[in-house]
C-alpha angles and dihedrals in degrees: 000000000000115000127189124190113193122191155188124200136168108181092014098258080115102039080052091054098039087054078053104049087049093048082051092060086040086054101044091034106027087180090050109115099225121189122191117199142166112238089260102061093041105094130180085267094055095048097037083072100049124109094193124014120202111202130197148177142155119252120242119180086000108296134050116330115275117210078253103053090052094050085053097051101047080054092056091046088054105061098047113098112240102015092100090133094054092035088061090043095052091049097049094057098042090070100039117068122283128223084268091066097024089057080062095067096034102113118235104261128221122256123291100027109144128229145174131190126212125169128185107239139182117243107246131107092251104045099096126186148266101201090078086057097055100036078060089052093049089043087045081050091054095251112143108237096229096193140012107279115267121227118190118195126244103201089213129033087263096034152225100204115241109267108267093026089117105049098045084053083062089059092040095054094043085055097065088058 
């Protein structure tokens, strides 16, 4: 099985998750080959190979990231002392193209391609989430959703992730195998 995880991370708690949820089909599945990608680097050849895509993004005014709200928030990053990793992170993403453009140039797949959605989320009540919005793009790209989109939670707006978050990205990611 050929497995592609596709992400999109601003201060690296996605990019995290995604690595976990990787390590989790590696785990349930040990001859998978398993590729784990920010959304730049994840063109129409990559993901036309897949068997299952995983794809991931963090959620910004409660949905998927806009070219606005990236830029916003590599603003924010910069100005916080000690945050120069995720400041340059953050940066890094803002000018390159989100999972919103990037869904444009993902090619229809055939029937019976198989696809999950996750998404890194504050916990409030009106955080919303982006993982609804791109299990509706894979779904709009006739991948079938295999599972409910997963959200795991960053206690700040930078993270950290929620202790066990990890962890529970592995399962999660085994049990997509």
């Amino acid at each position: 099985m050929r497995t592609v995880v596709v992400y999109e991370s601003m201060y690296g708690n996605t990019r995290e998750i995604a690595e976990a949820i990787t390590e989790g089909v590696h785990r349930a599945d040990p001859e998978a080959s398993v590729d784990c990608l920010p959304v730049s680097r994840a063109d129409a050849e990559v993901t036309r190979t897949a068997d299952l895509l995983v794809v991931g993004g963090p959620t910004h005014m409660h949905g998927m990231s806009s070219g606005v709200s990236r830029r916003m928030a590599a603003m924010a990053e910069a100005k916080k002392e000690g945050h120069e990793d995720a400041a340059h992170e953050a940066h890094e993403t803002a000018g390159g193209p989100g999972l919103r453009s990037w869904f444009h140039s993902l090619p229809k797949t055939e029937p019976g391609t198989h696809a999950a959605a996750f998404d890194t989320r504050a916990d409030t009540r009106m955080s919303g989430g982006a993982a609804d919005g791109i299990a509706q793009r894979l779904a709009r790209h006739r991948y079938d959703v295999v599972t409910d989109p997963e959200g795991f939670v960053v206690e700040e707006t930078d993270g950290p992730l929620r202790q066990g978050g990890i962890e529970r990205a592995r399962v999660w990611g085994a049990g997509l195998v």
